[in-house]
C-alpha positions as CSV (number, residue, x, y, z in Angstrom):
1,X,0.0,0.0,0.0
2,X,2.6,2.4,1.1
3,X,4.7,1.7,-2.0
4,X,2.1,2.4,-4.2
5,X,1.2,6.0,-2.8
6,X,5.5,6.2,-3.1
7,X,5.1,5.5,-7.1
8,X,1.9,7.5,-7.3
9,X,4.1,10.8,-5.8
10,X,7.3,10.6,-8.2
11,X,5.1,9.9,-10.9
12,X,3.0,13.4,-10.1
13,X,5.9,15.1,-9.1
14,X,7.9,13.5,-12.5
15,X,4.7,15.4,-14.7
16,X,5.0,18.8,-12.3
17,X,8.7,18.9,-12.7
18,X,9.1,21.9,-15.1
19,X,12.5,22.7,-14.7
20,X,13.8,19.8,-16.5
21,X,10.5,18.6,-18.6
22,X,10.9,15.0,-18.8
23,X,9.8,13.4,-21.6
24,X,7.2,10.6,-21.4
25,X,9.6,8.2,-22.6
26,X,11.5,9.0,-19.3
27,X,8.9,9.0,-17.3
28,X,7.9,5.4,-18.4
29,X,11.4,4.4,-17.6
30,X,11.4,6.3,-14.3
31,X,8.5,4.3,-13.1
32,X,9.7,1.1,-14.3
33,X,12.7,1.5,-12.2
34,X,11.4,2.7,-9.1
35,X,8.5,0.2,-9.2
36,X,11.3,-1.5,-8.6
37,X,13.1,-0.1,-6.0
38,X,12.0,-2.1,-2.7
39,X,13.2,0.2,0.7
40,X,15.0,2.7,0.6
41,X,17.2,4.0,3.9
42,X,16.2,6.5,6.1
43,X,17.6,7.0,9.7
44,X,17.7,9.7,12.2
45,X,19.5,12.9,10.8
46,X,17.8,15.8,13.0
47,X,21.7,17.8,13.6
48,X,22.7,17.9,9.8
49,X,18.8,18.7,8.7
50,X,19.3,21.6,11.4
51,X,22.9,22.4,10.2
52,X,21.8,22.2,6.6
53,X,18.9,25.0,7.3
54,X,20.7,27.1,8.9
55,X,24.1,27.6,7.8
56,X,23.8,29.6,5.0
57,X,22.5,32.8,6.9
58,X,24.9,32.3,9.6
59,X,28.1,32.1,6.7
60,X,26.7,35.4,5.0
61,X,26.6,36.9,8.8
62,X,30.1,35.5,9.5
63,X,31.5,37.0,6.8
64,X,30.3,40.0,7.5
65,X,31.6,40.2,10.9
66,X,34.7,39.2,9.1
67,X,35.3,41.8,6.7
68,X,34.6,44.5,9.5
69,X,37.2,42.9,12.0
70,X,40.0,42.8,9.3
71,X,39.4,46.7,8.0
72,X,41.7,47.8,10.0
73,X,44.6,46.0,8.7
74,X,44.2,48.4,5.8
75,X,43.4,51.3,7.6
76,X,45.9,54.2,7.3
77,X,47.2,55.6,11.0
78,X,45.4,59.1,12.0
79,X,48.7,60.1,13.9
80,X,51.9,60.8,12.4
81,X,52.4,57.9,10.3
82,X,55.8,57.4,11.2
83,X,56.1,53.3,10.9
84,X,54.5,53.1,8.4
85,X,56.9,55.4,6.2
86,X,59.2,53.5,8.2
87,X,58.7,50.5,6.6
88,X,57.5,51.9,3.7
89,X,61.1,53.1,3.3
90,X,62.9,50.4,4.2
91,X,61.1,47.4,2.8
92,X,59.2,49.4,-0.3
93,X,55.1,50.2,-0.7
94,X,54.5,46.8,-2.5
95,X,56.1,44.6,0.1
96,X,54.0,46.5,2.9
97,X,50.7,46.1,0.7
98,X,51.7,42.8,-0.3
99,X,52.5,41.4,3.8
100,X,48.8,43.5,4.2
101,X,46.7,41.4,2.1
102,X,48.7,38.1,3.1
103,X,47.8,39.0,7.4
104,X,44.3,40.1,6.0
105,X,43.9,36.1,4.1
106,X,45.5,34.2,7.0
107,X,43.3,36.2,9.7
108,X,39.9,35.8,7.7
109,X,40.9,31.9,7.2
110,X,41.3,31.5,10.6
111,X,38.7,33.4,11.8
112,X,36.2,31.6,9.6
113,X,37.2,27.9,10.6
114,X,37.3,28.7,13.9
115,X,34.0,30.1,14.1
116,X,32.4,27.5,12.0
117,X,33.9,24.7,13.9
118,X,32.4,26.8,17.1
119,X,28.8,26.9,15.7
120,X,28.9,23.2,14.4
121,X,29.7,22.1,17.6
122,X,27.1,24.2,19.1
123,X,24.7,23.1,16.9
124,X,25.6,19.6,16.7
125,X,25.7,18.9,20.5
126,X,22.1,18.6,21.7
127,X,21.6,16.3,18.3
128,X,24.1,14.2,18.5
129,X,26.1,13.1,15.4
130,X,24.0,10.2,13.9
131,X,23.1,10.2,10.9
132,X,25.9,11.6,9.0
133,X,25.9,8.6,6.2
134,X,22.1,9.3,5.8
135,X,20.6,11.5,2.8
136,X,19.1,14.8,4.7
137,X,15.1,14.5,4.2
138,X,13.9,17.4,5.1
139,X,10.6,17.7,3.3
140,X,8.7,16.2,0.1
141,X,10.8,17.6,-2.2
142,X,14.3,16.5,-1.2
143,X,13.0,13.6,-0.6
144,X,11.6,13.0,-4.5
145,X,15.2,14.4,-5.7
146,X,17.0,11.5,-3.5
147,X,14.7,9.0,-5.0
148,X,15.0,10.4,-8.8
149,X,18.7,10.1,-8.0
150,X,18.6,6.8,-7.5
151,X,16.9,5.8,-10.0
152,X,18.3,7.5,-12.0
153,X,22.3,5.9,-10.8
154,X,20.5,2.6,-11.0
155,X,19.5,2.9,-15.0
């Protein structure tokens, strides 16, 4: 019973699917093969599902907070300038720019892996870390694009 309302889905979400308007050669063939597909694998997968939603906005914040922190490496000093004519003298203006944007990489790279590993083990904590090795179903339609997938790998 439950299979059948499985094959009855991908076959109305196979005739929805507009982006890639399958013909209904493919669609016949689509059906065949996951008439024949028997179980397929689900398991508990709560801490990537919630890592997967939500890591995007926190990156784009992150990088924000980022860029700000680093500014001043290129800032110029208000004062007298002194060191930095200093070394601009000494070492030359491309050498100082160059050892800028090279502290500016390094401290962003750090930065960001630090903090990502911070909020993935934040996140990851109360859910525990099952479920790595299991496709991420979080609704209907990730769920139709893991089975076309594999039906698709099994053709």
């Amino acid at each position: 019973m439950l299979l059948h309302i499985r094959l009855d889905k991908i076959n109305e979400n196979l005739m929805m699917d507009s982006k890639n308007n399958y013909t209904d050669t493919e669609i016949a063939r689509f059906m065949d093969k996951a008439g024949d597909l028997s179980v397929i694998s689900m398991g508990y997968s709560e801490g990537w599902k919630v890592l997967a939603e939500n890591m995007g906005g926190f990156g784009i914040l992150l990088n924000m907070v980022i860029t700000v922190l680093i500014l001043p490496l290129f800032g110029r000093d208000s004062g007298v300038q002194m060191e930095e004519l200093a070394r601009s003298a000494r070492f030359g203006q491309k050498r100082l720019n160059l050892s800028r944007i090279l502290s500016a990489y390094l401290a962003a790279t750090v930065l960001y892996f630090a903090s990502m590993m911070i909020y993935f083990s934040i996140l990851m904590m109360p859910f525990g870390f099952e479920g790595g090795n299991q496709p991420i179903q979080n609704n209907v339609r990730t769920f139709f694009h893991f089975i076309i997938l594999h039906i698709y790998n099994n053709l």
